[in-house]
The first five atom37 places (N, CA, C, CB, O) and aatype in JSON, in Angstrom:
{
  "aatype": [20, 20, 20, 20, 20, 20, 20, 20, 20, 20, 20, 20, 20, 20, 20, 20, 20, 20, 20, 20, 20, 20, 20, 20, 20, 20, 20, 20, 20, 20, 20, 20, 20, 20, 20, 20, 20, 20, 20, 20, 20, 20, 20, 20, 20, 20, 20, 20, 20, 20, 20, 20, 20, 20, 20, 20, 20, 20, 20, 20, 20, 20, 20, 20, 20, 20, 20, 20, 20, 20, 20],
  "atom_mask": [
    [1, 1, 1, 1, 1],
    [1, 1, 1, 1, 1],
    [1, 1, 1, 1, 1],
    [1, 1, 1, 1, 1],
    [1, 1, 1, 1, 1],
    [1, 1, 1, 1, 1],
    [1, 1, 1, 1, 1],
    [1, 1, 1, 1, 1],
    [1, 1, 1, 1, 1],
    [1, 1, 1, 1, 1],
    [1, 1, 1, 1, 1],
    [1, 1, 1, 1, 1],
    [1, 1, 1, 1, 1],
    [1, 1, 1, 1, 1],
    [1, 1, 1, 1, 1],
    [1, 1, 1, 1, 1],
    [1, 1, 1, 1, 1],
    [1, 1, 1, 1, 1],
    [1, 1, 1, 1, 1],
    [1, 1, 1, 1, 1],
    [1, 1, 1, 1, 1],
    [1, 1, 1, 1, 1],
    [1, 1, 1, 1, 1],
    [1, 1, 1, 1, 1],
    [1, 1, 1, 1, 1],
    [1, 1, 1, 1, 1],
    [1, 1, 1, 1, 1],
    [1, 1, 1, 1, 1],
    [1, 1, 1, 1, 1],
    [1, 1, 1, 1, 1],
    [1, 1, 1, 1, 1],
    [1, 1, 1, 1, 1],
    [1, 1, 1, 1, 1],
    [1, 1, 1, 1, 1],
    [1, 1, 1, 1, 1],
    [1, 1, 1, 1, 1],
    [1, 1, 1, 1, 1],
    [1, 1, 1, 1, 1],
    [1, 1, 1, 1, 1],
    [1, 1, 1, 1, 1],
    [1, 1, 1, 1, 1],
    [1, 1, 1, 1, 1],
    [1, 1, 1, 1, 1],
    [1, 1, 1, 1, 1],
    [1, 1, 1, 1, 1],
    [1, 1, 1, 1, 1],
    [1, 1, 1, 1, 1],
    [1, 1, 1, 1, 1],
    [1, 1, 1, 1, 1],
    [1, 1, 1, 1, 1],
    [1, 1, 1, 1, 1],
    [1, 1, 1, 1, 1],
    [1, 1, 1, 1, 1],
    [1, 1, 1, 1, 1],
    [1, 1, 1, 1, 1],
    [1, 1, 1, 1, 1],
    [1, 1, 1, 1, 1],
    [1, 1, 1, 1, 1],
    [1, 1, 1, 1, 1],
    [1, 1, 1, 1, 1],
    [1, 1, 1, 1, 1],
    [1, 1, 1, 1, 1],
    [1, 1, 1, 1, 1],
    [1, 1, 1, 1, 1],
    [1, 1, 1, 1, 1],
    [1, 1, 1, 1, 1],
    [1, 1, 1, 1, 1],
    [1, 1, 1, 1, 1],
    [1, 1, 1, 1, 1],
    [1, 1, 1, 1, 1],
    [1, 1, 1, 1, 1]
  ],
  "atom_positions": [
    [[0.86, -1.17, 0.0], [0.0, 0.0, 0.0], [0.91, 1.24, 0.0], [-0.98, 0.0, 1.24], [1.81, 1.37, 0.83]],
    [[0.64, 2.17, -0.99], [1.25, 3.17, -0.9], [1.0, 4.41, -0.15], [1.35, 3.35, -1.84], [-0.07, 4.53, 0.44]],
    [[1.9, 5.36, -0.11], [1.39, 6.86, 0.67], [0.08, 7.39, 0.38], [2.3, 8.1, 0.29], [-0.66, 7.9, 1.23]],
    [[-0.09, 7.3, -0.42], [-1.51, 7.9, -1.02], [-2.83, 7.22, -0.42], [-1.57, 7.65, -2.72], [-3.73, 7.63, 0.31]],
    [[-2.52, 5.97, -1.06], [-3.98, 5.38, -0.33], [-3.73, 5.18, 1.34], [-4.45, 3.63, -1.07], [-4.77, 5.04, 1.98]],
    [[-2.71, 5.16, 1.96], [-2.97, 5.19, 3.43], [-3.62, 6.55, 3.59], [-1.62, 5.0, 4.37], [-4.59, 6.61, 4.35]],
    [[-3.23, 7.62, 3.0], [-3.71, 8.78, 3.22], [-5.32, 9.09, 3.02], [-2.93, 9.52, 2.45], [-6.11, 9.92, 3.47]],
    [[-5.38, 7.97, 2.09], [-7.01, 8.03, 1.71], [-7.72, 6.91, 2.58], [-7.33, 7.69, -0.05], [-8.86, 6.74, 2.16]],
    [[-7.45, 6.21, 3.49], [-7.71, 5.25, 4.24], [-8.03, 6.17, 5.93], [-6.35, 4.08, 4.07], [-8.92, 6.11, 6.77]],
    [[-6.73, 6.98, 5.79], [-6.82, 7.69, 6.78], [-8.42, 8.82, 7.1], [-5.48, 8.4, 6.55], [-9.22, 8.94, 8.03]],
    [[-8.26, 9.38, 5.87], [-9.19, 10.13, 6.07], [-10.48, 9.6, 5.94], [-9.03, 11.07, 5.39], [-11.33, 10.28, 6.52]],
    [[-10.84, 8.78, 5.47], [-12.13, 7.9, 5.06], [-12.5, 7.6, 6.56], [-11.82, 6.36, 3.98], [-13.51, 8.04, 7.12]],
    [[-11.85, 7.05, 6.97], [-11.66, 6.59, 8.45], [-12.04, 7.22, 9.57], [-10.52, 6.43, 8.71], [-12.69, 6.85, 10.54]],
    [[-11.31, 8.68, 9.14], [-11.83, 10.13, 10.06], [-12.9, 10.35, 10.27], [-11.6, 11.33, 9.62], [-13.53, 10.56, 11.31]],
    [[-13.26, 10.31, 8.76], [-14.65, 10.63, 8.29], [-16.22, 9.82, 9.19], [-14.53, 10.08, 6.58], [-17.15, 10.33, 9.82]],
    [[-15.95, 8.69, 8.92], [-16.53, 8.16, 9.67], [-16.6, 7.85, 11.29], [-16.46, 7.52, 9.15], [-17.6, 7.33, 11.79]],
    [[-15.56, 8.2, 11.97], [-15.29, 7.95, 13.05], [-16.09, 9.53, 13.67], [-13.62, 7.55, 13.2], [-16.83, 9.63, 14.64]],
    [[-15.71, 10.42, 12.9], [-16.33, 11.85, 13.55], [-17.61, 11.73, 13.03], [-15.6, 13.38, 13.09], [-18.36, 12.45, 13.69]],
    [[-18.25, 11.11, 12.06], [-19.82, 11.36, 11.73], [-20.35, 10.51, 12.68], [-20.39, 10.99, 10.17], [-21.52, 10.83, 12.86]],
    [[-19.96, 9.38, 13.5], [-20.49, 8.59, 14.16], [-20.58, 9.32, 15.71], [-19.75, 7.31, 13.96], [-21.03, 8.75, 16.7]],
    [[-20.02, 10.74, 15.69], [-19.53, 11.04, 17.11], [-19.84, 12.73, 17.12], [-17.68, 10.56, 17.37], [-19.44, 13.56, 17.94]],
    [[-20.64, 12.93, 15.98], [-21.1, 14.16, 15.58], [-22.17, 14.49, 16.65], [-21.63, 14.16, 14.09], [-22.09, 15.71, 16.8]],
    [[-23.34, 13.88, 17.64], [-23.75, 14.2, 18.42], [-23.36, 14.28, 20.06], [-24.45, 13.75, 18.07], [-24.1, 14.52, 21.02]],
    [[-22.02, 14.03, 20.04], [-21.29, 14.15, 21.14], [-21.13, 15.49, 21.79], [-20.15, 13.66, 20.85], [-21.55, 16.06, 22.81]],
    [[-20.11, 15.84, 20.48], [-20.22, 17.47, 20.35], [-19.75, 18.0, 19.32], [-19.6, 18.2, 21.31], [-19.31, 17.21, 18.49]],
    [[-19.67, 19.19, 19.04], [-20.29, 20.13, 17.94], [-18.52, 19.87, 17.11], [-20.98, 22.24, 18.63], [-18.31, 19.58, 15.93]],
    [[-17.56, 20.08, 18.16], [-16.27, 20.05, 17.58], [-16.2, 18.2, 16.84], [-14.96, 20.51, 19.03], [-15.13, 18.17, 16.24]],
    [[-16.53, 17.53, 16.76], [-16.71, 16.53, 16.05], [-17.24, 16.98, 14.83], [-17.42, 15.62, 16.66], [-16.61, 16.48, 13.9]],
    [[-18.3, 17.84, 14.4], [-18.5, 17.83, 13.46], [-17.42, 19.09, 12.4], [-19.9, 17.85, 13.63], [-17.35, 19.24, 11.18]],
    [[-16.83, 19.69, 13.36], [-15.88, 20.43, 12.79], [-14.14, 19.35, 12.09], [-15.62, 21.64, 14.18], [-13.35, 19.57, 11.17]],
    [[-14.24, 18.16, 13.21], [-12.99, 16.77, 12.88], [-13.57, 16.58, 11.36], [-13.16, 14.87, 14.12], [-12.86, 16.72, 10.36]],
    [[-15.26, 16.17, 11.31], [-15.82, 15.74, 10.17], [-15.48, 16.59, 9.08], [-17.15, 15.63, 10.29], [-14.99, 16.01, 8.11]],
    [[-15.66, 18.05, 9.0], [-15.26, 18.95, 7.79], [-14.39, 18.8, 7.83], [-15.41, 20.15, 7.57], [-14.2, 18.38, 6.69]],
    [[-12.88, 18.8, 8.61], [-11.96, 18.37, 7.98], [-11.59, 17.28, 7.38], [-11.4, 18.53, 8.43], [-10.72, 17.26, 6.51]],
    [[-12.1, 16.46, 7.7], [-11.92, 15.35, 7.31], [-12.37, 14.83, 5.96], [-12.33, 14.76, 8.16], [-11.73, 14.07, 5.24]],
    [[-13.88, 15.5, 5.66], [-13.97, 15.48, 4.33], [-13.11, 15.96, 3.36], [-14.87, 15.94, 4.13], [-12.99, 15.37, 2.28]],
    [[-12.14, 17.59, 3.8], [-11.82, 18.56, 3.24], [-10.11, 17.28, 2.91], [-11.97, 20.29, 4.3], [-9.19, 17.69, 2.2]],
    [[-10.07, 16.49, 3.28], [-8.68, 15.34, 3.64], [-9.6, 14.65, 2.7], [-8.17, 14.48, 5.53], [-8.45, 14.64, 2.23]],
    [[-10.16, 14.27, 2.19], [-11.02, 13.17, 1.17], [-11.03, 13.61, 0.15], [-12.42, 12.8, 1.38], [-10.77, 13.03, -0.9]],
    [[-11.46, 15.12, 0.34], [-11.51, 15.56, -1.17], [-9.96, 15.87, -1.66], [-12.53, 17.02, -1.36], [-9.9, 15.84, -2.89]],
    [[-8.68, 16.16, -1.04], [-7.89, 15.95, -1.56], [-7.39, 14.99, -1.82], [-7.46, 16.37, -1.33], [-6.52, 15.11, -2.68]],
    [[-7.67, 13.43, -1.23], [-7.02, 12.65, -1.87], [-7.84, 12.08, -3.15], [-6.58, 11.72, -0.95], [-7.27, 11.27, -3.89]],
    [[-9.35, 12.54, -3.47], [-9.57, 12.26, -4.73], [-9.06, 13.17, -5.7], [-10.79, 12.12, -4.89], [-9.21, 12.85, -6.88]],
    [[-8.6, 14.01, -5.49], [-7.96, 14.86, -6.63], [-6.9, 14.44, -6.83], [-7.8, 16.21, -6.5], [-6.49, 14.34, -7.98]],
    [[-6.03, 14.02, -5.65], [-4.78, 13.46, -5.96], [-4.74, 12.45, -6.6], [-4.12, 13.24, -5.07], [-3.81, 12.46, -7.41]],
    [[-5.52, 11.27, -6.6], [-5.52, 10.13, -7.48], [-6.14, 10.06, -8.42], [-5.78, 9.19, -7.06], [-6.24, 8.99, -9.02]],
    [[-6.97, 11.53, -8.97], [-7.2, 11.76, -10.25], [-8.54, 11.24, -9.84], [-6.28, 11.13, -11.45], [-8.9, 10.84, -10.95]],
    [[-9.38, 11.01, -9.17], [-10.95, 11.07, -9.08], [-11.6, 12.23, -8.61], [-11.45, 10.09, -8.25], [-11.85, 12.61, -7.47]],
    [[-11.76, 12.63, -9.49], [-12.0, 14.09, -9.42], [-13.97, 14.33, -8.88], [-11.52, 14.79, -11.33], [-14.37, 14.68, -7.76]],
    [[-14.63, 14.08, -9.83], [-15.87, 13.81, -9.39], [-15.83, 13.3, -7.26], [-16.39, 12.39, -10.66], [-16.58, 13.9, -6.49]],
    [[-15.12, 12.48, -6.87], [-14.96, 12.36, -5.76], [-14.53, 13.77, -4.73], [-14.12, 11.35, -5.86], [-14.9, 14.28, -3.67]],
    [[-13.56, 13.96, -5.78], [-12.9, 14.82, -4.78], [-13.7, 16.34, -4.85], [-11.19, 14.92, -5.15], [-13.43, 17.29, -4.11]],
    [[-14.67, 16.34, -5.85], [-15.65, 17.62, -5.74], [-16.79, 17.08, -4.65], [-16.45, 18.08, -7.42], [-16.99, 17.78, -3.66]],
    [[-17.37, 16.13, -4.79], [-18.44, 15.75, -3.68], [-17.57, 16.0, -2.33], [-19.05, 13.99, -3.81], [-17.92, 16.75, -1.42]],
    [[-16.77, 15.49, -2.35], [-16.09, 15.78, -0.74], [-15.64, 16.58, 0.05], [-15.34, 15.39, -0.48], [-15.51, 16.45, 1.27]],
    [[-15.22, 17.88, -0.96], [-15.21, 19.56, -1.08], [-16.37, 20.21, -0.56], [-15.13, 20.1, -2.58], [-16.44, 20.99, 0.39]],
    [[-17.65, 19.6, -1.62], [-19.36, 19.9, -0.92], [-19.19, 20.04, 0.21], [-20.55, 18.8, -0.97], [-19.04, 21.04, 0.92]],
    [[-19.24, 18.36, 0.52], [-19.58, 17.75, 2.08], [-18.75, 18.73, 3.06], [-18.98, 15.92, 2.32], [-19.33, 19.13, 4.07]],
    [[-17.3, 19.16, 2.78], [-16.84, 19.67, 3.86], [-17.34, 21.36, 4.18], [-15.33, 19.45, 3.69], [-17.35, 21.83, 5.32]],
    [[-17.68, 22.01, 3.15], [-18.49, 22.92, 2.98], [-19.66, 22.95, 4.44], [-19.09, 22.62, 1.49], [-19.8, 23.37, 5.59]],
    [[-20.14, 22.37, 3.64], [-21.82, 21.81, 4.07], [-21.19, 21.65, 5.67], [-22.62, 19.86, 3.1], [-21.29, 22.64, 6.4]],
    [[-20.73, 20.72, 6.06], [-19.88, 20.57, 7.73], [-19.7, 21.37, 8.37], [-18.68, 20.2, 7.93], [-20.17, 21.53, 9.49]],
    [[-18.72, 22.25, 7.6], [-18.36, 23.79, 8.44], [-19.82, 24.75, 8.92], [-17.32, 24.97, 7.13], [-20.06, 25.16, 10.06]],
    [[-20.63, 24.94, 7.75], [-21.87, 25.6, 8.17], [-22.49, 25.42, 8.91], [-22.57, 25.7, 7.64], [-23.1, 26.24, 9.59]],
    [[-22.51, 23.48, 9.01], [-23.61, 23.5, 10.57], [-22.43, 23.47, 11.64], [-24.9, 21.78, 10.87], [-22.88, 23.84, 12.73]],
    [[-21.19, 23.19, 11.71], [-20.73, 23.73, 12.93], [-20.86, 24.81, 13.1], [-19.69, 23.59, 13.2], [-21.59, 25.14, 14.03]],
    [[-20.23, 25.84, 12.3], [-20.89, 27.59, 12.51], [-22.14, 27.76, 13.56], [-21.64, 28.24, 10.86], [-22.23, 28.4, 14.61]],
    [[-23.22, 26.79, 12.71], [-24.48, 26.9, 13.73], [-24.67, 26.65, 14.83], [-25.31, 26.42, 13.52], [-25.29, 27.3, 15.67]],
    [[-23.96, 25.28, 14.94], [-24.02, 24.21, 16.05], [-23.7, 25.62, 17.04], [-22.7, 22.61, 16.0], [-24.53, 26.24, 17.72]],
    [[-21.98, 25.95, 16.87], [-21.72, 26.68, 17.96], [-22.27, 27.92, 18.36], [-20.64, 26.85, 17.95], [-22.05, 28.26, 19.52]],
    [[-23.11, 28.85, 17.47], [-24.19, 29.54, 18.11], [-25.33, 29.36, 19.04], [-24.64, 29.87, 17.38], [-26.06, 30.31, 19.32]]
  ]
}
């Protein structure tokens, strides 16, 4: 396994570990935007691009409801 896909293992991983832990607290869902924002670069990096725009969304989308959350 190379650097890349551990890197994409890594974050996949994140991903899920903070969406599962997103009602804990609010900074989980801020781990989650990053974590997407770590997904969508490794689909760009391995040239899945379509991936790595959905995962750009998603981290988007993350940050806003933390914004909220923490109001």
């Amino acid at each position: 396994m190379d650097a890349l896909s551990l890197f994409g293992l890594f974050a996949v991983s994140l991903m899920l570990v903070s969406y599962a832990l997103e009602d804990r607290s609010a900074w989980w869902i801020l781990v989650f935007a990053v974590a997407c924002a770590a997904g969508s670069a490794y689909g760009f990096l391995q040239g899945a691009w379509p991936f790595g725009l959905v995962e750009a969304v998603w981290s988007i989308v993350a940050l806003r409801r933390w914004m909220q959350k923490r109001t």
